[in-house]
N, C-alpha and C positions, 0 to 999 in steps of 0.2 A: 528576382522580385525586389521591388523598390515598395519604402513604405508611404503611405500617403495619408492626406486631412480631407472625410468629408465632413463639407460645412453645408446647409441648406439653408436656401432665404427665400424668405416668404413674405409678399406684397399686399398689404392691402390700404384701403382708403377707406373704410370708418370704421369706429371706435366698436369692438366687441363688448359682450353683455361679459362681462367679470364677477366672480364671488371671490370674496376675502377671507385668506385664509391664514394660519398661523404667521405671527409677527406682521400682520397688514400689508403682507402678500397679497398679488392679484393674480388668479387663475382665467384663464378662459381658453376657448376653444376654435379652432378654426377650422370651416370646411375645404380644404385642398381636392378638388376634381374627385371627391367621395370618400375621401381620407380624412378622417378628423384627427386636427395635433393638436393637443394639448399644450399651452403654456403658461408659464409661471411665471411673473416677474415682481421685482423689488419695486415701493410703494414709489421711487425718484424715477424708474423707467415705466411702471403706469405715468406719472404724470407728466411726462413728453408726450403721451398718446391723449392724453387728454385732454392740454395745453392745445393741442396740434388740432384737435376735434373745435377749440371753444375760437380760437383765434384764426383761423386760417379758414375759407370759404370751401378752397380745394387744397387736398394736402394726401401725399402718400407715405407711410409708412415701411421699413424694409426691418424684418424680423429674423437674424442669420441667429444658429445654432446649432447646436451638431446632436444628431438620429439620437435616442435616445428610448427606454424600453417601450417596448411594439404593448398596442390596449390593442383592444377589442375591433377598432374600425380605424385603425393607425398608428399615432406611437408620440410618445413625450417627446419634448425639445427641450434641451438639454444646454445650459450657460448659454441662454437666449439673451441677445443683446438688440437694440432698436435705436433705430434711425431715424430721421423725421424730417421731411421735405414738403413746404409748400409746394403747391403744383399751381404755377400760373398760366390763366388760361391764355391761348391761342391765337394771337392778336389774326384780325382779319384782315385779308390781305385787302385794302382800297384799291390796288390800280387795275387798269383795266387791259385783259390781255389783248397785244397787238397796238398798245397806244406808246406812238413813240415823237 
């Protein structure tokens, strides 16, 4: 048996309803396919997410952490870190197929 890291990341695109918790901590929660994680982060990584919410139109976020104690309908995320990517939209394709 070999030992291994699991890491889980978790995607979303807008900003969660947060409460502030000791040393101006932000908690909130996310529904994953009927699983709710819990996360906590330091007051500089809320405000990537929030930065991310005020200036960007479209923007996706990536929240990687590792499992942490199992609640009631899921389980804490644990030295949760975040990412923050504008998402630009789609450019439309103008030409016309078959025109050569």
């Amino acid at each position: 048996m070999i030992t291994g890291k699991l890491e889980l990341t978790i995607k979303i695109n807008e900003l969660p309803e947060a409460q502030t918790v000791e040393n101006n901590w932000q908690q909130f929660e996310i529904d994953c396919d009927g699983r709710i994680i819990t996360v906590t982060v330091k007051p500089k990584m809320w405000k990537k997410l929030t930065d991310a919410a005020n200036n960007y139109p479209q923007w996706v976020a990536a929240i990687s952490g590792k499992l942490g104690q199992q609640t009631e309908h899921g389980f804490v995320l644990i030295e949760p870190n975040i990412q923050v990517f504008e998402r630009k939209p789609k450019a439309e394709d103008t030409t016309t197929p078959g025109a050569a």
